[in-house]
Biotite code that builds the C-alpha atoms (Angstrom):
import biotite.structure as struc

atoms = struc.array([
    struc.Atom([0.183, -21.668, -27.443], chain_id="A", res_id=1, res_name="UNK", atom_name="CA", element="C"),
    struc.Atom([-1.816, -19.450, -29.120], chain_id="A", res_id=2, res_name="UNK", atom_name="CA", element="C"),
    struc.Atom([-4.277, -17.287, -27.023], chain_id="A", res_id=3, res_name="UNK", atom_name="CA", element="C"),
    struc.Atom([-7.551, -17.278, -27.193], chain_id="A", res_id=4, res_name="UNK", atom_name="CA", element="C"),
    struc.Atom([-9.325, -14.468, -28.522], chain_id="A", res_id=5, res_name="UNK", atom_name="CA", element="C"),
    struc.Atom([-13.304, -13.324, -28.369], chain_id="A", res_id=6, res_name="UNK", atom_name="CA", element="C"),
    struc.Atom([-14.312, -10.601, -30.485], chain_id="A", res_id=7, res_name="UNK", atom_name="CA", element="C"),
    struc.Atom([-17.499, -10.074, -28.073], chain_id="A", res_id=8, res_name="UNK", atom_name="CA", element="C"),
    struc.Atom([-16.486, -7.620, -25.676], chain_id="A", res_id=9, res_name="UNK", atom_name="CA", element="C"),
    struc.Atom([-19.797, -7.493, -23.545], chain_id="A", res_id=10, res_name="UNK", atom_name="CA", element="C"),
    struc.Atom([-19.545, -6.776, -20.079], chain_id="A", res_id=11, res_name="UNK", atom_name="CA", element="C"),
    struc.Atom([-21.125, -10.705, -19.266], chain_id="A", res_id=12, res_name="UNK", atom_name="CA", element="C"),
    struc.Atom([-17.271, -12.217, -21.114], chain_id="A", res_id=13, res_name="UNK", atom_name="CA", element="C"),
    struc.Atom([-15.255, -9.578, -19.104], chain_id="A", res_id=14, res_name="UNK", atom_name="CA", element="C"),
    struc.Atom([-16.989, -10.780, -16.267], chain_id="A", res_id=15, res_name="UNK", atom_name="CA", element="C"),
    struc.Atom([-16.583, -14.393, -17.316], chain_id="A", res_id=16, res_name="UNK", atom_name="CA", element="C"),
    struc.Atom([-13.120, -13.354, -17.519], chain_id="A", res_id=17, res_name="UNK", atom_name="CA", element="C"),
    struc.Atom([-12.981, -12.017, -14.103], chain_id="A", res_id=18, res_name="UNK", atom_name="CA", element="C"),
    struc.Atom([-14.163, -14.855, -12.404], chain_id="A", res_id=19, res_name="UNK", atom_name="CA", element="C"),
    struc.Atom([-11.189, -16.832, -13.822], chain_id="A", res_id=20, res_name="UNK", atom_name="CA", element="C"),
    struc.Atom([-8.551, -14.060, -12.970], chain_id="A", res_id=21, res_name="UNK", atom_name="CA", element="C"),
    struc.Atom([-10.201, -14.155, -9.381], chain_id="A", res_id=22, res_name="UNK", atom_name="CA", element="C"),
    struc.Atom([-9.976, -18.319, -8.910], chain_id="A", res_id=23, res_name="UNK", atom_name="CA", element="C"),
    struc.Atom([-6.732, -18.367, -10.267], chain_id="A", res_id=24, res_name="UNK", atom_name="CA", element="C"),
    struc.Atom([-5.605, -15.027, -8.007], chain_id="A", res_id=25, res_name="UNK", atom_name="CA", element="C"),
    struc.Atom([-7.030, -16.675, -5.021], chain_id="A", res_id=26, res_name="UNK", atom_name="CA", element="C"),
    struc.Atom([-4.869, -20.630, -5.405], chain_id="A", res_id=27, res_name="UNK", atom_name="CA", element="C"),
    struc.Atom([-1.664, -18.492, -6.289], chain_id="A", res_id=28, res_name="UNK", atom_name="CA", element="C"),
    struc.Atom([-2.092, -16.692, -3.356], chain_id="A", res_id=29, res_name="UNK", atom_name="CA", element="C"),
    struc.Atom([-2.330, -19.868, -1.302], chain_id="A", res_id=30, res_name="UNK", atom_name="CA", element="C"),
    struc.Atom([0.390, -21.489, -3.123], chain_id="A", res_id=31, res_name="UNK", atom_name="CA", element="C"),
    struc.Atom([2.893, -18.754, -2.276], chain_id="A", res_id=32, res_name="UNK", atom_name="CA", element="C"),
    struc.Atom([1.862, -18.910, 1.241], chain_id="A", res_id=33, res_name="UNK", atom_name="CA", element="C"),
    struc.Atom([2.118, -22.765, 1.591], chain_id="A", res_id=34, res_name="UNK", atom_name="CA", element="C"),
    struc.Atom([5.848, -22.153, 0.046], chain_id="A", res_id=35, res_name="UNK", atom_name="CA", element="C"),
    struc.Atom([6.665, -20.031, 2.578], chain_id="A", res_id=36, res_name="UNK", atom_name="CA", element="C"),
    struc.Atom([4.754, -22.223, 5.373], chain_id="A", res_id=37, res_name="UNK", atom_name="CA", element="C"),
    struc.Atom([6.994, -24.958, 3.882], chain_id="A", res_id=38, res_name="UNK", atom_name="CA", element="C"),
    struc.Atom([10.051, -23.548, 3.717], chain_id="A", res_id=39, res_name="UNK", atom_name="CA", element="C"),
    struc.Atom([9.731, -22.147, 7.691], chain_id="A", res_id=40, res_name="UNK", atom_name="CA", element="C"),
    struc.Atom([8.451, -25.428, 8.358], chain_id="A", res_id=41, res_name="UNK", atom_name="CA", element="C"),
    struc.Atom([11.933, -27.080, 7.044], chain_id="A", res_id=42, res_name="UNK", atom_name="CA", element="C"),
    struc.Atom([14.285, -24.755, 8.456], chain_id="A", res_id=43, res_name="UNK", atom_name="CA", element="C"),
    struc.Atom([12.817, -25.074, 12.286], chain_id="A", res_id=44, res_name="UNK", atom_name="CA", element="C"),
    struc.Atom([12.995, -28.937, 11.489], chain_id="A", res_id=45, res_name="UNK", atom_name="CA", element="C"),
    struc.Atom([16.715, -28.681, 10.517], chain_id="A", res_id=46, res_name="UNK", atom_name="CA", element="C"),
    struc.Atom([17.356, -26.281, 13.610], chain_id="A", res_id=47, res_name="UNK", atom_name="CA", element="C"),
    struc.Atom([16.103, -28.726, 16.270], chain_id="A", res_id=48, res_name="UNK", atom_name="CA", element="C"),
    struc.Atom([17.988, -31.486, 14.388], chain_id="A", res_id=49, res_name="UNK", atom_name="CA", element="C"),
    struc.Atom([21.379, -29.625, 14.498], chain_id="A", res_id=50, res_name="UNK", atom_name="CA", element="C"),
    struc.Atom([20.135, -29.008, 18.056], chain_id="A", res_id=51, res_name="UNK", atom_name="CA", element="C"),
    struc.Atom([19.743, -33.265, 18.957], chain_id="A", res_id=52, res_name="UNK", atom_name="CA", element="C"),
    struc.Atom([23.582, -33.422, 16.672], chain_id="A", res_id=53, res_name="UNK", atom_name="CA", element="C"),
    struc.Atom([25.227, -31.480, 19.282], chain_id="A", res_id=54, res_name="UNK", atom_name="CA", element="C"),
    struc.Atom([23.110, -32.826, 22.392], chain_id="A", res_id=55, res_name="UNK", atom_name="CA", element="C"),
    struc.Atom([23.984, -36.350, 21.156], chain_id="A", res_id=56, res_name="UNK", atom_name="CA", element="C"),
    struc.Atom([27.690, -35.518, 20.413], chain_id="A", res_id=57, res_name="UNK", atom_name="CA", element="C"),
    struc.Atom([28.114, -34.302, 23.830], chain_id="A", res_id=58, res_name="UNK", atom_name="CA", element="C"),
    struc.Atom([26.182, -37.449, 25.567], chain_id="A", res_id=59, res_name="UNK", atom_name="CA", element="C"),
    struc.Atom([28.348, -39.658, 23.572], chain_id="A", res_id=60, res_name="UNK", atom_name="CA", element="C"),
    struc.Atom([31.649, -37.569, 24.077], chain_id="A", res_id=61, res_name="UNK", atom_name="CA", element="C"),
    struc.Atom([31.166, -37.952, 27.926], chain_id="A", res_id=62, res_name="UNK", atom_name="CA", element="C"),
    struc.Atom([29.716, -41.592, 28.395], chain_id="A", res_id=63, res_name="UNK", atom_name="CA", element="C"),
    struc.Atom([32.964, -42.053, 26.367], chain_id="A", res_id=64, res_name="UNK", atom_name="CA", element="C"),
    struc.Atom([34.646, -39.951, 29.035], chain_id="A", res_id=65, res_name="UNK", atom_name="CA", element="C"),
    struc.Atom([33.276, -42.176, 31.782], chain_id="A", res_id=66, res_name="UNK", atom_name="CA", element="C"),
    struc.Atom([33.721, -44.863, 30.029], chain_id="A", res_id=67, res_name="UNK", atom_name="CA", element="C"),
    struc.Atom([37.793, -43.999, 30.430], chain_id="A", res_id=68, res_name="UNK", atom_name="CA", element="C"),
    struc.Atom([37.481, -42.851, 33.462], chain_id="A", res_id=69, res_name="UNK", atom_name="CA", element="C"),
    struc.Atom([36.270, -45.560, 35.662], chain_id="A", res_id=70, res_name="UNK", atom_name="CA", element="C"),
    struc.Atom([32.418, -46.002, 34.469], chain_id="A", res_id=71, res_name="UNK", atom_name="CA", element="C"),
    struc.Atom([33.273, -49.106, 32.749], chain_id="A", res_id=72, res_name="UNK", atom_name="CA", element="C"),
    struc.Atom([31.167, -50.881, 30.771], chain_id="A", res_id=73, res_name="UNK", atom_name="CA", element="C"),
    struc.Atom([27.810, -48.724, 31.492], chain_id="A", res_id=74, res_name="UNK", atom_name="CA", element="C"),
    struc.Atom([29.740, -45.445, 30.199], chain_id="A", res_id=75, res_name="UNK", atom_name="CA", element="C"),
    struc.Atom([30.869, -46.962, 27.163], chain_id="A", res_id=76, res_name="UNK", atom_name="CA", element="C"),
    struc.Atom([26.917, -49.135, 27.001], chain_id="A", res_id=77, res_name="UNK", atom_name="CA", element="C"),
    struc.Atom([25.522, -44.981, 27.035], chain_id="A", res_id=78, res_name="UNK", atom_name="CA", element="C"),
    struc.Atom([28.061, -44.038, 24.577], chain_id="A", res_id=79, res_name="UNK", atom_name="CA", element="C"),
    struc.Atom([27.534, -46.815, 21.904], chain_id="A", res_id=80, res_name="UNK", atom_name="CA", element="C"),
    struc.Atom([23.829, -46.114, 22.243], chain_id="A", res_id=81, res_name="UNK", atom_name="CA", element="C"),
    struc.Atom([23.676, -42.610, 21.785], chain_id="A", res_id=82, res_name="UNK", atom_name="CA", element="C"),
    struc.Atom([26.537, -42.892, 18.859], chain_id="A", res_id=83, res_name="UNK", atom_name="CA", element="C"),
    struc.Atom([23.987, -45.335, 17.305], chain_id="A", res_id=84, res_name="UNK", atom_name="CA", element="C"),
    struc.Atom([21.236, -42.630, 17.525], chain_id="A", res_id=85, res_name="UNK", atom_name="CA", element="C"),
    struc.Atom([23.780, -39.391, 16.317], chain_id="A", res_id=86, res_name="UNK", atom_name="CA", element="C"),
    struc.Atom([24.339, -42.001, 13.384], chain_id="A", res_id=87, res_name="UNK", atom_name="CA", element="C"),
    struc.Atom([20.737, -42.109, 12.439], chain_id="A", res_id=88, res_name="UNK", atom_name="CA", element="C"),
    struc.Atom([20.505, -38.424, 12.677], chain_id="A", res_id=89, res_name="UNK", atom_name="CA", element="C"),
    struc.Atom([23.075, -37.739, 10.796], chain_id="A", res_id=90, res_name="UNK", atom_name="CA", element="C"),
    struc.Atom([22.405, -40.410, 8.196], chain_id="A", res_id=91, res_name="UNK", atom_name="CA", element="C"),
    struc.Atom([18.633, -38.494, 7.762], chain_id="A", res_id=92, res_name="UNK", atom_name="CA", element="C"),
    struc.Atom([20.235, -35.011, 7.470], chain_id="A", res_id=93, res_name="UNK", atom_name="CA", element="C"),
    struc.Atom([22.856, -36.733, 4.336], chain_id="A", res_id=94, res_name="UNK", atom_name="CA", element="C"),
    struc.Atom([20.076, -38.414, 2.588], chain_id="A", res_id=95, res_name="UNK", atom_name="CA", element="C"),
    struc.Atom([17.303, -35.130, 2.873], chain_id="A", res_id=96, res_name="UNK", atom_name="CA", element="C"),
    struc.Atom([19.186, -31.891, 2.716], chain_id="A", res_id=97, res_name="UNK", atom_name="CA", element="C"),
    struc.Atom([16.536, -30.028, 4.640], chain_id="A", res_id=98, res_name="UNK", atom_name="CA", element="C"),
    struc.Atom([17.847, -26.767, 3.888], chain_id="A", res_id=99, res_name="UNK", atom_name="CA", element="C"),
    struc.Atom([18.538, -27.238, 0.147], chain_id="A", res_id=100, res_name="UNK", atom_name="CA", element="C"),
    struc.Atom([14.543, -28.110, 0.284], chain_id="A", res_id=101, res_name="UNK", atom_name="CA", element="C"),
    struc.Atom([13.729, -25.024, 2.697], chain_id="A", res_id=102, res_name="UNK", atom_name="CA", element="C"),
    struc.Atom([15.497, -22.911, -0.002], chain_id="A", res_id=103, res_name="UNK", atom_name="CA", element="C"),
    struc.Atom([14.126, -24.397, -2.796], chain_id="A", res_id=104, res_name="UNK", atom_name="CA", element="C"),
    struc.Atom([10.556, -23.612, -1.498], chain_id="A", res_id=105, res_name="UNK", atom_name="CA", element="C"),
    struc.Atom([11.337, -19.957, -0.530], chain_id="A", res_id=106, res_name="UNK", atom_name="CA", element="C"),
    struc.Atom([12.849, -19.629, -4.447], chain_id="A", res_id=107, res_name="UNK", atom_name="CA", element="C"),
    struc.Atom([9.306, -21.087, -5.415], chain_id="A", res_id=108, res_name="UNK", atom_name="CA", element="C"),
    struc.Atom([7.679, -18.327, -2.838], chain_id="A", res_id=109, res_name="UNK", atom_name="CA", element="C"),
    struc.Atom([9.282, -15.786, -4.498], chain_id="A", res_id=110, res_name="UNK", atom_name="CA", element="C"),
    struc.Atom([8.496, -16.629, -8.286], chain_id="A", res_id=111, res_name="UNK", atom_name="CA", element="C"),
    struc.Atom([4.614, -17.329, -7.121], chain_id="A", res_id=112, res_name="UNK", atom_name="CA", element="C"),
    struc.Atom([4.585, -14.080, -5.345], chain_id="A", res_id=113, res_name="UNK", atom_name="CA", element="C"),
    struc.Atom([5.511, -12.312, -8.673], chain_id="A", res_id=114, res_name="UNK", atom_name="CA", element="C"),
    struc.Atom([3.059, -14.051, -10.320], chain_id="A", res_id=115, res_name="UNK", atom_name="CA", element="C"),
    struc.Atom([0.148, -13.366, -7.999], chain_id="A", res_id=116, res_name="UNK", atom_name="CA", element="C"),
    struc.Atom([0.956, -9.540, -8.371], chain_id="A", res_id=117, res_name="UNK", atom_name="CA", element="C"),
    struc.Atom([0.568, -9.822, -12.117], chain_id="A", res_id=118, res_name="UNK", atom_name="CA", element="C"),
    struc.Atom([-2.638, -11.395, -11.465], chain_id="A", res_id=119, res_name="UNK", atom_name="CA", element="C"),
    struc.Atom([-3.779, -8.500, -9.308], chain_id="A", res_id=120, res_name="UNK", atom_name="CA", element="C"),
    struc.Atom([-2.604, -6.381, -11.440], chain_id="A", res_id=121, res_name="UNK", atom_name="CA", element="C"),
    struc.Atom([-4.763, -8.095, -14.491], chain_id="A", res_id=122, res_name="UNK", atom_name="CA", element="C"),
    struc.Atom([-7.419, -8.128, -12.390], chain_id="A", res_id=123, res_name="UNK", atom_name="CA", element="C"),
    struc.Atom([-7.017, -4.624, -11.834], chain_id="A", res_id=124, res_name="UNK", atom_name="CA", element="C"),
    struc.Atom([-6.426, -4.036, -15.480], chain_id="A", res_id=125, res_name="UNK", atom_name="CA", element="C"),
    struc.Atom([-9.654, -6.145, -16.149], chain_id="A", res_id=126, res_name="UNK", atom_name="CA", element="C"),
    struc.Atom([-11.697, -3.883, -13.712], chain_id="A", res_id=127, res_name="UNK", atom_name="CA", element="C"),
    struc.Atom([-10.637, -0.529, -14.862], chain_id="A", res_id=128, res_name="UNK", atom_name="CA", element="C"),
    struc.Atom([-11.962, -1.314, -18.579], chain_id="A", res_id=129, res_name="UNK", atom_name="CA", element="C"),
    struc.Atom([-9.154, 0.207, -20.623], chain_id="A", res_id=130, res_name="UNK", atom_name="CA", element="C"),
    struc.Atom([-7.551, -2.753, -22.058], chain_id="A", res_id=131, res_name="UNK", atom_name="CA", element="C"),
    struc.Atom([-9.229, -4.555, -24.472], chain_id="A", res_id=132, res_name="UNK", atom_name="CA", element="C"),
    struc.Atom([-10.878, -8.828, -24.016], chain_id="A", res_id=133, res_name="UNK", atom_name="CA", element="C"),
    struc.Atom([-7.870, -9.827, -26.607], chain_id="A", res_id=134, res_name="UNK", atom_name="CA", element="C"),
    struc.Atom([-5.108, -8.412, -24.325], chain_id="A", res_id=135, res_name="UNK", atom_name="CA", element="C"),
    struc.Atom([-6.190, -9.459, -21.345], chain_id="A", res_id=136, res_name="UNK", atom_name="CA", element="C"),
    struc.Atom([-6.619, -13.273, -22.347], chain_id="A", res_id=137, res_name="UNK", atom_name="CA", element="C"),
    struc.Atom([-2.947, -12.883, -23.586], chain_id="A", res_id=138, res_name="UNK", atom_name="CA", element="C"),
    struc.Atom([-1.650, -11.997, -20.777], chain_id="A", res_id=139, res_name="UNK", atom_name="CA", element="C"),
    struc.Atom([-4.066, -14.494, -18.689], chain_id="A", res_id=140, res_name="UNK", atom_name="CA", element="C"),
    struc.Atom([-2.759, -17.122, -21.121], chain_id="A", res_id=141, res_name="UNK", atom_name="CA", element="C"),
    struc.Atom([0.808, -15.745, -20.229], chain_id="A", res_id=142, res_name="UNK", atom_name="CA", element="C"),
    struc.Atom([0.349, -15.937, -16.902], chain_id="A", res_id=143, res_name="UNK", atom_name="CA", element="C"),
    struc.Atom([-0.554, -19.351, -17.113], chain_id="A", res_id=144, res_name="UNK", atom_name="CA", element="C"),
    struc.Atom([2.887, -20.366, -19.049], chain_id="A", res_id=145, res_name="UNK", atom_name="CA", element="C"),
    struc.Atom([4.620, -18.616, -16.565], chain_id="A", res_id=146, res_name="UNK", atom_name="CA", element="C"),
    struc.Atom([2.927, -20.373, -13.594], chain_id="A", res_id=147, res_name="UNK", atom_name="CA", element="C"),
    struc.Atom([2.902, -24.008, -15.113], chain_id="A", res_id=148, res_name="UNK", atom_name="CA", element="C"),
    struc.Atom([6.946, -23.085, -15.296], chain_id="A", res_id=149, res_name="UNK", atom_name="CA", element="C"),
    struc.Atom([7.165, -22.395, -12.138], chain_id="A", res_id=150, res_name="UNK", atom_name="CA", element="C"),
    struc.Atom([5.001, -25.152, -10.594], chain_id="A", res_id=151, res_name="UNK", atom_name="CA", element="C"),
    struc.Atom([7.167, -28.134, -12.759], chain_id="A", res_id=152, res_name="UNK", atom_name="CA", element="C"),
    struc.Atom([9.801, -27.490, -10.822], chain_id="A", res_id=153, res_name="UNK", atom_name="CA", element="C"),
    struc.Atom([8.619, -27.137, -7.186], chain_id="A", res_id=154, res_name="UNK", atom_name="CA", element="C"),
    struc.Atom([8.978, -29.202, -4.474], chain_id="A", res_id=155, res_name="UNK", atom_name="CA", element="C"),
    struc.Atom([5.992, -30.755, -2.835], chain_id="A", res_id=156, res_name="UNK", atom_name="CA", element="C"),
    struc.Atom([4.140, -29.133, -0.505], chain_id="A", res_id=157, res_name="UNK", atom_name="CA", element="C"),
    struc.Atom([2.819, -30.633, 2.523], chain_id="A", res_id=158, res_name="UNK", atom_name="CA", element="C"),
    struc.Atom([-0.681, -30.446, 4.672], chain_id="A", res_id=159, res_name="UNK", atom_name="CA", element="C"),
    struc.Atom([0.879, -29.110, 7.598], chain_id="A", res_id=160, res_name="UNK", atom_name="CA", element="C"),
    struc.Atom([2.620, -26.419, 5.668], chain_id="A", res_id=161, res_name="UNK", atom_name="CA", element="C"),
    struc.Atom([-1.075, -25.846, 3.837], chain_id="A", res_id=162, res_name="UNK", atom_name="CA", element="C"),
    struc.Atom([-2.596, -25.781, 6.940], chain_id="A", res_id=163, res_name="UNK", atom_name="CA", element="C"),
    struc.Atom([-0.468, -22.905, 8.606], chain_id="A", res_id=164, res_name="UNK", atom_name="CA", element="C"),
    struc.Atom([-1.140, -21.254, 5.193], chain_id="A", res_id=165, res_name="UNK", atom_name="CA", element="C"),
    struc.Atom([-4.644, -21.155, 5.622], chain_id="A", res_id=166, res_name="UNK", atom_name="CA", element="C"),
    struc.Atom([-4.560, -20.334, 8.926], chain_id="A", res_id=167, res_name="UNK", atom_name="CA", element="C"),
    struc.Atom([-1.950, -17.167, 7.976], chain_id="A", res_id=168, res_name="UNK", atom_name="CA", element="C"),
    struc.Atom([-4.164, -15.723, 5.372], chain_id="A", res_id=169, res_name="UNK", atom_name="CA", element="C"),
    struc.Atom([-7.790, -16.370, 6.945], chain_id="A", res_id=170, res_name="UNK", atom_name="CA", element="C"),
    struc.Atom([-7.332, -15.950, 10.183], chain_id="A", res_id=171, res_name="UNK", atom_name="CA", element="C"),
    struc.Atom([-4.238, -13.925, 10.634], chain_id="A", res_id=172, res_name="UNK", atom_name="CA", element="C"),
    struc.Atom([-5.117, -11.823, 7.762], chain_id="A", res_id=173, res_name="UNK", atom_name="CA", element="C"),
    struc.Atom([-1.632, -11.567, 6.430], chain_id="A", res_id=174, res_name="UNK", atom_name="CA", element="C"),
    struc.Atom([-2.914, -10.176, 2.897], chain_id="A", res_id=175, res_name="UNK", atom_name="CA", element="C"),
    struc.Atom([-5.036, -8.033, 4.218], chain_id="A", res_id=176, res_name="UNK", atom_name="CA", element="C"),
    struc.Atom([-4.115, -4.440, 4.632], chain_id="A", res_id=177, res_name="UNK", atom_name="CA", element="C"),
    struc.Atom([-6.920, -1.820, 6.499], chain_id="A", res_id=178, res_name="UNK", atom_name="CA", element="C"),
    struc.Atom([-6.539, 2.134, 5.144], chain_id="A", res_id=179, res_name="UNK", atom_name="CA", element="C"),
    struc.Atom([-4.580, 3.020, 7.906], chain_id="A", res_id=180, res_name="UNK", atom_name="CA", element="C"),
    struc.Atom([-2.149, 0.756, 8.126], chain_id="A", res_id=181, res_name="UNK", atom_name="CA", element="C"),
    struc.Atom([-1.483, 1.466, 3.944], chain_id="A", res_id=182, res_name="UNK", atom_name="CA", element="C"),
    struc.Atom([-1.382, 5.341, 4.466], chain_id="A", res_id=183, res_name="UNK", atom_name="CA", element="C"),
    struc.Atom([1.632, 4.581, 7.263], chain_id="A", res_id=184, res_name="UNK", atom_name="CA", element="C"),
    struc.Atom([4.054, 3.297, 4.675], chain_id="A", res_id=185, res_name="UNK", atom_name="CA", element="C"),
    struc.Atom([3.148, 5.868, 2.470], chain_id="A", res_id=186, res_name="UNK", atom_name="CA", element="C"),
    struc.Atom([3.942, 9.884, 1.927], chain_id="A", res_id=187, res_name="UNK", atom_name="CA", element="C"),
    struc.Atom([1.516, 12.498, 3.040], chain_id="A", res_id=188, res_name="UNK", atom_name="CA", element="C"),
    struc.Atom([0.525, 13.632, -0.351], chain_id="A", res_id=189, res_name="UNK", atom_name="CA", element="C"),
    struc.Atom([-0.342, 9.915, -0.833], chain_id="A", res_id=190, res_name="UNK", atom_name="CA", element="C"),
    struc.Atom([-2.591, 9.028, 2.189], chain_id="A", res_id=191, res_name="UNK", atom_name="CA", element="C"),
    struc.Atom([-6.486, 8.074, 2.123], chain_id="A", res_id=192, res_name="UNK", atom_name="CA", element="C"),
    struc.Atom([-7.064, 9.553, 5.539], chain_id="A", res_id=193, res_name="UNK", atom_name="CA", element="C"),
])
């Protein structure tokens, strides 16, 4: 794809510009998050099912026991129905490899969140006014090859997973970094305050 270049390198096209780099900054950013949100999501899901598995092994194991040992028919009635319901489970957990998924949306996560630092960084680029229009729209257009890749193969998201997302990065704040708490991971020579 070739990009697309303007020779008119007024401030109103860099801000034209900017306002693209921002909108496309800003869905990354929630993409990346609802991987993550996902992928969390998934892996608690798959704990508390591995969690009924051995809950419903042992209920079967000892109506089975009681069954042996004098409960008759009830024991072995409790067993047979809670065998039936380990079945199910365990029939769910062959057919939808919950952690396969869970990784497969924390592998997404971590391509998106390379992504949405090269957007910053463009943006950054973009602001600082040293880079010509040309090279910025190549590497916006690059960008976009690079996140069309990355989105083709991704699992699908869900609302609840969106939802936490939203509620991670508007009210939690969790891209949000105050002066402070920037100058604590950094040297002395390095700090704002």
């Amino acid at each position: 794809m070739e990009p697309h270049t303007q020779t008119d390198d007024t401030p109103d096209s860099r801000s034209i510009l900017e306002g693209q780099l921002r909108e496309c900054f800003g869905r990354v950013v929630y993409s990346h998050k609802t991987h993550e949100k996902c992928a969390d999501i998934l892996l608690s899901r798959l704990s508390r099912i591995k969690l009924w598995q051995i809950i419903l092994s042992a209920v079967t194991t000892v109506g089975f026991i009681a069954a042996v040992f004098g409960a008759g028919r009830n024991g072995a009635l409790v067993g047979i129905l809670v065998s039936t319901a380990l079945l199910v489970l365990n029939a769910y957990t062959k057919n939808y490899d919950l952690g396969e998924l869970s990784q497969k949306h924390r592998l997404v996560g971590a391509d998106l969140w390379i992504i949405r630092e090269k957007y910053l960084s463009l943006i950054t680029d973009l602001r600082m006014g040293e880079k010509p229009i040309e090279t910025l729209q190549a590497e916006r257009d690059a960008l976009l090859e690079e996140l069309h890749s990355v989105y083709s193969s991704a699992p699908s998201t869900t609302y609840q997973a969106y939802r936490k997302a939203q509620e991670a990065l508007k009210q939690l704040e969790d891209m949000t970094f105050s002066d402070a708490e920037i100058d604590a991971f950094l040297p002395k020579t390095l700090k704002k305050g």
